[in-house]
N, C-alpha and C positions, 0 to 999 in steps of 0.2 A: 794607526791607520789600518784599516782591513784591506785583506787580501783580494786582487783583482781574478787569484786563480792561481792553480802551478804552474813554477816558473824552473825551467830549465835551463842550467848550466853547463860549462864544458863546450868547448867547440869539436871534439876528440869524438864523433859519432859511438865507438862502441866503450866509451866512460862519461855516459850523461848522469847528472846527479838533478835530479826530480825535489824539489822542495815548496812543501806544500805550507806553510804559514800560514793560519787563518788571520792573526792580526798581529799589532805589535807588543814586543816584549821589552818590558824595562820600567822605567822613570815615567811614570801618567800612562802605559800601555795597556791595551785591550787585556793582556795578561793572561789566556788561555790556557791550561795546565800543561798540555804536550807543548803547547811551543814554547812554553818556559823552559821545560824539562829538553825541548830539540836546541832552543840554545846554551845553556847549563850544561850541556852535553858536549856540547862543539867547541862551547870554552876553553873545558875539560882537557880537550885533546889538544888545542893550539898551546895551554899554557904549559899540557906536559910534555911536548916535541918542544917549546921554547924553552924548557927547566925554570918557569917562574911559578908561583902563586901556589897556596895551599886550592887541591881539586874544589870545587863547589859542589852541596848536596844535592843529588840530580834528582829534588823533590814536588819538581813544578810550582815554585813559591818565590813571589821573587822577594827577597829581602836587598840589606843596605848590602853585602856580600857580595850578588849576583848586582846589581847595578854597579857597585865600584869595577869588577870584573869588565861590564860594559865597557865604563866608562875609559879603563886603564886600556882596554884595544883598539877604543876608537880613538884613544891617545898617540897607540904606537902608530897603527896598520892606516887609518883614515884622515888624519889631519884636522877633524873637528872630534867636541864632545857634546850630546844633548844628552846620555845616557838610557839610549832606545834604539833598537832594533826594530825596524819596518820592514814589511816582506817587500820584497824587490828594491831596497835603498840597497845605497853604495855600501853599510856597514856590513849585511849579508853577505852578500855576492865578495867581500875579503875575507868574512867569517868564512866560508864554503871555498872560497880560493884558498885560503891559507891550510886548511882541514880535511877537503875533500877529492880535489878535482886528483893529486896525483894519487888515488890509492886503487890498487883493483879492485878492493873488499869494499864494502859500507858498513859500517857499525850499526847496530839494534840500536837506533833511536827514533824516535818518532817523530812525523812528518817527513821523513828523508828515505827514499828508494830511488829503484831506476824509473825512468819514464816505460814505458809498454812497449813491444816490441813495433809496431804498427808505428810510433810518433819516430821510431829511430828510424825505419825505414825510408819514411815517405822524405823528412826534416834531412836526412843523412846530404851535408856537402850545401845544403840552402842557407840565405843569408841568419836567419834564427840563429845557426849555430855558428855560421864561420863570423858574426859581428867582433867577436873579440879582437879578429885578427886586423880589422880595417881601422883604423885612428877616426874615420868622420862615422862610419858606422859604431864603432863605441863608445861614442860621447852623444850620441844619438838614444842610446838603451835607457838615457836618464832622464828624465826632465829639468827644469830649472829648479836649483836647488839639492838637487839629487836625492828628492825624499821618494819620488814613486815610480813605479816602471813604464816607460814606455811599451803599449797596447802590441805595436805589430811585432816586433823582436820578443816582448818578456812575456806575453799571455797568447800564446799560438792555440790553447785547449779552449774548446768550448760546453765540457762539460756533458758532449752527447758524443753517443757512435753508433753506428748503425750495425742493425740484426739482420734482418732479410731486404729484398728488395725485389722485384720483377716488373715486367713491363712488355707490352706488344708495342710492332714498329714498323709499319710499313711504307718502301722507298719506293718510287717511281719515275726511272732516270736518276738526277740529281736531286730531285725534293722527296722527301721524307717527313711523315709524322710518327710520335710517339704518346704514348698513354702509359702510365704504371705508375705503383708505388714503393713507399721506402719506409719500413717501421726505424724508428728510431728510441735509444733505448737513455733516459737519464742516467749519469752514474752516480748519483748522490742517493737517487730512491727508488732505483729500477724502474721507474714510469714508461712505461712506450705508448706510442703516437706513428701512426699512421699518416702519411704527407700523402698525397692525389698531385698526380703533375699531368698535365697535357701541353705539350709541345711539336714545335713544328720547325722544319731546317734545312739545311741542304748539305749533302756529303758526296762525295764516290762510292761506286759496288761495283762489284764481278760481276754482276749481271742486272740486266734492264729492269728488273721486278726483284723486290725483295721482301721477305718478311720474317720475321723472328718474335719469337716469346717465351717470356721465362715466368715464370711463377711469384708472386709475391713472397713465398717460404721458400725460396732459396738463400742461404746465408749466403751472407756479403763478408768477405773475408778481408781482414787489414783495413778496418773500415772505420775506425776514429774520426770524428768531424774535428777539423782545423776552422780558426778564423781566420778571413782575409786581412786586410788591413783595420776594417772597422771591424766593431761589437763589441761586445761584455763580456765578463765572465761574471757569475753563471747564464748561458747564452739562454733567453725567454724562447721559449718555445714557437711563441708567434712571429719570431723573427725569419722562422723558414718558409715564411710566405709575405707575399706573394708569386715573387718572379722565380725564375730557376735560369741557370743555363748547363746545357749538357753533352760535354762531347765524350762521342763513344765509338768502341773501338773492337767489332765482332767477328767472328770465323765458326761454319760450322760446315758439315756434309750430312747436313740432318739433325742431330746432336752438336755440338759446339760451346763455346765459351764468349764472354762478352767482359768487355771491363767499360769504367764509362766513370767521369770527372766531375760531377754535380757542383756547380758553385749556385748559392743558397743568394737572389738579390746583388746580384753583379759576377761580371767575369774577372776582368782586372784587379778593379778594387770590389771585392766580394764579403760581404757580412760571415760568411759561414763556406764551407767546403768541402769534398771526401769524395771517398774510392768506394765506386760499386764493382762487388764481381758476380759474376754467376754464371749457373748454367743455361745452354738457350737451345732450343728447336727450331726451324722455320727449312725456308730453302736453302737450299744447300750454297756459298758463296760466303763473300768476306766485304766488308763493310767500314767507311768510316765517316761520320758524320758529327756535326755541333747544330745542337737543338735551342732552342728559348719558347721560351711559354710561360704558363702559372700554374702557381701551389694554391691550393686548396686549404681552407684554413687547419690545421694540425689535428688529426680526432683522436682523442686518445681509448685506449684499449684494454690496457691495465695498469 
């Protein structure tokens, strides 16, 4: 089975273990060198904190050795044996529970680090992480079967995050419009793409007239895009258009700061999601408003 994307474990916000799997390892698996060698590795360590099995060569190959090894954990730790490892199956998520969740350190193996400091922030205390602790929420993370992950718990990344962003926003009374964009940057090939939004809303201000703008090369800081309930991973590009919705949240005396919640094709249940910040100009007053409008189709840049 291929991977839907990194999957995050741990409900423990500052000891997330990030495990990247591009497919499965074992018996008929995808068989990828590193993720042989990331499970070969993690073997490695369950069976010498248990004092069984001669270690396995951590050669990215799977032979009859590494599959028996499978086969003999998903004996003890799982209750079934197909002898394969799927990234987001029930065998993983023991393999990493038994190996990884209580250590401060991580071991030099590949496919396994922390998540970014941005996914701990935003994710820190939200259901993604605390699902372990709930009994209907953790029988929820699996589907039937327990071969693949469930989308809104197990694949929160969607593969982009944003660089800069700016925008003009002018309020009058309670209705307000906005115009700006948002580059956005792939992490698999550093592609960026430029989104065009035009939206219109209604908020509160300190005063009867407002107006603010910020530059498009203004970085956008802690700005990881999350999925909502629906989407892919690797999230398509053309998926952050059309609709937007955007509530935002400003203060300046001239100069000022702006932060603001972009969900990408829904509020609620939202395809895609993320944190703008920047800096902004306009009149001087404090602001807070939720927008809807549309995205412009994605242009990319470089």
């Amino acid at each position: 089975m291929k991977s839907k994307g990194p999957i995050v474990y741990n409900d423990v916000p500052n000891n997330l273990v990030q495990v990247e799997l591009r497919g499965s390892v074992g018996y008929r698996g995808e068989n990828d060198r590193d993720d042989v060698k990331c499970i070969q590795s993690l073997l490695n360590i369950y069976n010498e904190t248990n004092g069984s099995r001669v270690p396995l060569a951590v050669d990215g190959l799977v032979g009859p050795k590494t599959i028996e090894a499978i086969a003999a954990f998903q004996k003890k730790k799982v209750g079934f044996v197909d002898q394969r490892i799927d990234p987001g199956n029930v065998t993983i998520r023991a393999l990493v529970n038994a190996t990884l969740l209580n250590r401060s350190d991580l071991p030099d193996v590949p496919r396994i680090r922390r998540p970014d400091a941005s996914f701990a922030f935003i994710y820190r205390g939200l259901p993604q992480l605390m699902a372990p602790r709930y009994a209907i929420l953790a029988s929820s993370r699996v589907e039937a079967g327990g071969t693949a992950p469930n989308d809104w718990f197990d694949t929160p990344l969607t593969g982009w995050d944003v660089v800069t962003s700016g925008a003009t926003d002018v309020g009058v009374s309670i209705f307000g419009g906005i115009r700006g964009t948002i580059v956005i940057r792939n992490e698999t090939d550093d592609s960026r793409y430029r989104l065009t939004y035009t939206a219109a809303g209604v908020g509160v201000s300190a005063a009867p007239i407002g107006f603010d703008f910020s530059h498009e090369s203004m970085k956008s800081f802690g700005s990881r895009i999350f999925k909502g309930l629906l989407g892919s991973y690797p999230f398509p590009v053309k998926n952050f258009a059309p609709n937007l919705t955007l509530v935002s949240l400003g203060a300046n005396v001239g100069p000022g700061w702006g932060v603001a919640h972009a969900c990408f094709n829904g509020f609620v249940i939202c395809m895609a999601r993320c944190w703008l910040t920047g800096f902004q100009v306009g009149i001087p007053g404090a602001s807070a408003n939720i927008y809807t409008g549309f995205v412009s189709t994605p242009e990319r840049i470089s």
